[in-house]
KOLSETI-803723 format. One record per residue (C-alpha): chain; y, x, z. Coordinates in nm, 3 decimals. Each point is the difference from the previous one (the first is absolute). Layout:
<vogus>
<cadena=A | y=Y | x=X | z=Z> .
...
</vogus>
This chain:
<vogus>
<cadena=A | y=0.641 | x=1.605 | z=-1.155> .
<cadena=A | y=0.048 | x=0.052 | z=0.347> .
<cadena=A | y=0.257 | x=-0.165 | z=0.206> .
<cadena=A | y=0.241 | x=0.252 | z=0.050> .
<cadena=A | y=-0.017 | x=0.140 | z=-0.348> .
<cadena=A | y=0.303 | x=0.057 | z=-0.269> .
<cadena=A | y=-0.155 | x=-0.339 | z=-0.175> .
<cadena=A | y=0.199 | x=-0.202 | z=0.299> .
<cadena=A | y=0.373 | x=0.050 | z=-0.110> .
<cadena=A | y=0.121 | x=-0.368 | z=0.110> .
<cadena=A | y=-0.061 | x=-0.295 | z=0.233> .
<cadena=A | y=-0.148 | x=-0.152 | z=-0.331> .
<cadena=A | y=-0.226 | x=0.272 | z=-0.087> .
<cadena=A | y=-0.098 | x=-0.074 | z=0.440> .
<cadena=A | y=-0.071 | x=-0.327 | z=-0.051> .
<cadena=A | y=-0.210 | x=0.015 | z=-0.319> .
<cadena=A | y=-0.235 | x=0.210 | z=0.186> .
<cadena=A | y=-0.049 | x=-0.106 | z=0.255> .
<cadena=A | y=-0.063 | x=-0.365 | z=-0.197> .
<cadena=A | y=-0.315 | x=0.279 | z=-0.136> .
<cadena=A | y=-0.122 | x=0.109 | z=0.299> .
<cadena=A | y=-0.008 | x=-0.302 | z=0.165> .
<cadena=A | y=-0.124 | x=-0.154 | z=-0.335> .
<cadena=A | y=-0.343 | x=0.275 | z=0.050> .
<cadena=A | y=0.003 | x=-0.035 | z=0.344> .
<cadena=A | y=-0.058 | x=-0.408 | z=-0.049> .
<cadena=A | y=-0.277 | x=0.099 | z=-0.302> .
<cadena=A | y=-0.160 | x=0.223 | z=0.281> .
<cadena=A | y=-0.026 | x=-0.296 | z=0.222> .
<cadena=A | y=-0.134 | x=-0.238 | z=-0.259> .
<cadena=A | y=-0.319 | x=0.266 | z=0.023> .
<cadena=A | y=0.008 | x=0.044 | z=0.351> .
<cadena=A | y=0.035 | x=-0.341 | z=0.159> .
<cadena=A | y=-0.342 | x=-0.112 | z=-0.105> .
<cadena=A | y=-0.177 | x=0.285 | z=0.091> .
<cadena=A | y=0.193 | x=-0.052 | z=0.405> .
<cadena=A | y=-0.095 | x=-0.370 | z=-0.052> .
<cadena=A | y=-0.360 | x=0.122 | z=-0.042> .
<cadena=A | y=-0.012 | x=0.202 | z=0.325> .
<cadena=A | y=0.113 | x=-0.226 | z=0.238> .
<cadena=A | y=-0.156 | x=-0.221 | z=0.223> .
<cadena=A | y=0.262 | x=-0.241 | z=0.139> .
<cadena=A | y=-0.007 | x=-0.307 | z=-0.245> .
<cadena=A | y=0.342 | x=-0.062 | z=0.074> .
<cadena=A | y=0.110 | x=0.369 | z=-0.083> .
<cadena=A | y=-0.255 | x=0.008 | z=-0.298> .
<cadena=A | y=0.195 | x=-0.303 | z=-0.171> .
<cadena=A | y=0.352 | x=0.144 | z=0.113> .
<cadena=A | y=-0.109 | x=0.322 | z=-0.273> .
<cadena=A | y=-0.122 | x=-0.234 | z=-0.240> .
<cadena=A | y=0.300 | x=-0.214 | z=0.009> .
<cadena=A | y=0.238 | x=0.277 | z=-0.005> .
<cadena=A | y=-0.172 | x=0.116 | z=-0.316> .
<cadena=A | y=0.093 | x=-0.306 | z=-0.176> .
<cadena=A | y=0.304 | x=0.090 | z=0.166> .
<cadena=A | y=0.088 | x=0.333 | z=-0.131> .
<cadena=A | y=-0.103 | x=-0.137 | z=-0.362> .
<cadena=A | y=0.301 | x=-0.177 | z=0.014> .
<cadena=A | y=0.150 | x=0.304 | z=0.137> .
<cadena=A | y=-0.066 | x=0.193 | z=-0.335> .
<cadena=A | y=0.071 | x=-0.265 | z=-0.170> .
<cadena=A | y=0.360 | x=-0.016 | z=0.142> .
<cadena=A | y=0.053 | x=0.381 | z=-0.001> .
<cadena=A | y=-0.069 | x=-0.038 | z=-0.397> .
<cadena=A | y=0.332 | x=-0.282 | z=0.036> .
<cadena=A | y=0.199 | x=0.208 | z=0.156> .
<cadena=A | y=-0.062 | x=0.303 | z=-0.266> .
<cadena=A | y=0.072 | x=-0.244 | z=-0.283> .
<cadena=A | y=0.307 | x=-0.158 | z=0.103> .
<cadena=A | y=0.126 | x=0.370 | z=0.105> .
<cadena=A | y=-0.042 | x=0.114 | z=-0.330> .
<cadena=A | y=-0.270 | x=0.255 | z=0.136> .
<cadena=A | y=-0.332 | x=0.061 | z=-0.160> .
<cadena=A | y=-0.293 | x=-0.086 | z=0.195> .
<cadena=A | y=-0.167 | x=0.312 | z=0.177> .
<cadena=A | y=-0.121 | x=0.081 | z=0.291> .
<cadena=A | y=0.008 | x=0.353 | z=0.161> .
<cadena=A | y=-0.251 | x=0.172 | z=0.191> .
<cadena=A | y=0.061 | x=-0.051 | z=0.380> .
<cadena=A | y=-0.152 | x=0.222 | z=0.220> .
<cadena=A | y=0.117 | x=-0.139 | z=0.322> .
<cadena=A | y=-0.233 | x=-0.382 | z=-0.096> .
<cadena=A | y=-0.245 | x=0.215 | z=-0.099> .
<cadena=A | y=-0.033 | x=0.193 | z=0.337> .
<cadena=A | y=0.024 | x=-0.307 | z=0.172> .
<cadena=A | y=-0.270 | x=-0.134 | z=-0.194> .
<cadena=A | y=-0.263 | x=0.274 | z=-0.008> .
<cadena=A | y=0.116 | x=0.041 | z=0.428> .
<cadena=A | y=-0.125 | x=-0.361 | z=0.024> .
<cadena=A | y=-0.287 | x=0.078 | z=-0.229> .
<cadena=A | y=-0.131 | x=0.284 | z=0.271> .
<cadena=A | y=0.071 | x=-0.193 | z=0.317> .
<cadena=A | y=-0.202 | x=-0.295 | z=-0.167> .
<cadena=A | y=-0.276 | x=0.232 | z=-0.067> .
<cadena=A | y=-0.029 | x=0.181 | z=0.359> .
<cadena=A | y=0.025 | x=-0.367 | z=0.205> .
<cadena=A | y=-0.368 | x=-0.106 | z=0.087> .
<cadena=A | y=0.104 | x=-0.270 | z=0.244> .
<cadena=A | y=0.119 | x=-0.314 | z=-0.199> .
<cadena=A | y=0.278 | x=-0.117 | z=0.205> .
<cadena=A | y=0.152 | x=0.326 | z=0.029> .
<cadena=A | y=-0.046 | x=0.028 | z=-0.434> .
<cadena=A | y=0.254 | x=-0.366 | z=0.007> .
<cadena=A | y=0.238 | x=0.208 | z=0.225> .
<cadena=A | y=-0.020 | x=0.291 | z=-0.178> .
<cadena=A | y=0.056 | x=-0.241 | z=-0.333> .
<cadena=A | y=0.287 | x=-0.140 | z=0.171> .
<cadena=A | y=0.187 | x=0.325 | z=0.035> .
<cadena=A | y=-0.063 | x=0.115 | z=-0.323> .
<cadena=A | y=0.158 | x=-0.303 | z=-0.138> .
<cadena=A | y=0.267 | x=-0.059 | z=0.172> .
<cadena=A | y=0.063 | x=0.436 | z=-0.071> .
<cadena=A | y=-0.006 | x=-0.166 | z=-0.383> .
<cadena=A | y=0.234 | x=-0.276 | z=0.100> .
<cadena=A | y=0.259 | x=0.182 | z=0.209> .
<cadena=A | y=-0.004 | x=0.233 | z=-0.336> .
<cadena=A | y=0.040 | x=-0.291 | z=-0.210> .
<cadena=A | y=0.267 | x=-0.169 | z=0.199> .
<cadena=A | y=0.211 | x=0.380 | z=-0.011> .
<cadena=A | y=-0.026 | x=-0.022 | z=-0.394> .
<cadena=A | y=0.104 | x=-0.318 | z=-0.023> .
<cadena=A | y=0.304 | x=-0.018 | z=0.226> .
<cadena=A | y=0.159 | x=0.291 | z=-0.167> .
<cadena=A | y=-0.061 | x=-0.110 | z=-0.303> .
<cadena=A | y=0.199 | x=-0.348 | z=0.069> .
<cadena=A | y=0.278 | x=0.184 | z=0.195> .
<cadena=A | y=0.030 | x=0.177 | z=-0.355> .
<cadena=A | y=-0.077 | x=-0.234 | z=-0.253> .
<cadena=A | y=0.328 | x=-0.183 | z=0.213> .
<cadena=A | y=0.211 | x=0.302 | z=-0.010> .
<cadena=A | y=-0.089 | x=0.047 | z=-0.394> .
<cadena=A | y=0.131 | x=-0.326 | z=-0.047> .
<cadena=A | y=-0.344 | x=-0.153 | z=-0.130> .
<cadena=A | y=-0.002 | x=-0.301 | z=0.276> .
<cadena=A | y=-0.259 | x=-0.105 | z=-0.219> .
<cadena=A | y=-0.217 | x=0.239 | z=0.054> .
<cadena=A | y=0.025 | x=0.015 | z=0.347> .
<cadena=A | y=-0.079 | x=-0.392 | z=0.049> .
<cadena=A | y=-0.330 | x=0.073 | z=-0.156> .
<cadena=A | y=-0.061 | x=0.310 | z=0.189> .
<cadena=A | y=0.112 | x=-0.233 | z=0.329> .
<cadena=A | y=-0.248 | x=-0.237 | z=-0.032> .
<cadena=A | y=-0.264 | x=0.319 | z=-0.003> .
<cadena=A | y=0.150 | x=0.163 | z=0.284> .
<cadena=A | y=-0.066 | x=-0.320 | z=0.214> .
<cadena=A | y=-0.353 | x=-0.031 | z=-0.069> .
<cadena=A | y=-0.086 | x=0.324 | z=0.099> .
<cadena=A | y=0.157 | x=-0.018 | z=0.332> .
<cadena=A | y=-0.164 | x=-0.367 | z=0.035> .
<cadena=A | y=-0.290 | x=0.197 | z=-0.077> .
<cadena=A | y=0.066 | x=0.280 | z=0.260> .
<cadena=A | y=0.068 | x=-0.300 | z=0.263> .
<cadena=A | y=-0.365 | x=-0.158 | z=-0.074> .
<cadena=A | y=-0.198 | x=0.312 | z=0.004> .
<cadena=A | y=0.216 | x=0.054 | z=0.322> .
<cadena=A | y=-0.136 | x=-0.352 | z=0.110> .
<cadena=A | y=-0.355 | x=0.077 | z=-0.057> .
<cadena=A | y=0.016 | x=0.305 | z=0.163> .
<cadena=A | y=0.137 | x=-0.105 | z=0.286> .
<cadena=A | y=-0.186 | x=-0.346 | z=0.012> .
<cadena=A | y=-0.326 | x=0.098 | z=0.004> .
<cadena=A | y=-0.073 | x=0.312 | z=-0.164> .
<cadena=A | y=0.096 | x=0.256 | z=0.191> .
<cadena=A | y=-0.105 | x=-0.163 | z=0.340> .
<cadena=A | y=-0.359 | x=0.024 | z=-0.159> .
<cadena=A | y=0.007 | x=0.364 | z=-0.104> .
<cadena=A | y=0.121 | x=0.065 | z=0.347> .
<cadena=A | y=-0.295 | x=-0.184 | z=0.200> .
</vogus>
């Protein structure tokens, strides 16, 4: 189902999927974080992608809330836009040779995931408010701000130290 197919009729039919695709894109992450964890150098950046891991576990784990107490069965669409950002991230990581410019290029394509993330997730509060389900959108809330605490750290480590040595 794409987006802007005849299977979208209502805000509610909206909301459910995007609850999907951001539902895959977090599954997506679960695979990917380790694998960005595992190419960078930075200890400080390497432990940012393993706690964010544990992170998005919770993530999931919320997203699979949020479908119950909706009433919506627990899917999750394809997405191609976290998968482009993902495989993207998977070819810069692959042509970097220099290690400091790798962490940089790691910090981009994170905070590319992020910025995604933090899209999904304030529409989806400014709906699950405007379906009524105040519920849902407290648990989708609490979400939203960790990924843009998120954004701010890799922002902080970028600017901190990491990009400075990539530069030099």
């Amino acid at each position: 189902m794409g987006l802007f197919t005849r299977d979208i009729k209502t805000m509610d039919d909206l909301f459910v999927h995007q609850l999907q695709d951001i539902y895959y894109a977090e599954k997506q992450l679960l695979k990917a974080l380790p694998k960005m964890a595992g190419k960078a150098t930075e200890p400080a950046l390497k432990q940012g992608f393993e706690d964010h891991r544990e992170q998005t576990e919770v993530h999931v784990q919320r997203l699979e809330e949020v479908f119950k107490m909706h009433g919506a069965e627990v899917k999750a669409v394809e997405c191609p836009a976290i998968d482009g950002i993902i495989e993207e991230a998977d070819e810069v990581a692959g042509e970097v040779d220099d290690k400091s410019v790798l962490d940089a290029a790691l910090i981009n394509a994170a905070q590319a995931v992020e910025h995604y993330e933090i899209t999904r997730y304030g529409s989806l509060v400014a709906w699950a408010k405007q379906l009524g389900r105040n519920d849902c959108a407290a648990v989708l809330q609490k979400t939203l701000d960790e990924e843009k605490a998120t954004d701010k750290k890799l922002t902080s480590l970028a600017e901190s130290k990491i990009n400075l040595r990539a530069a030099g």
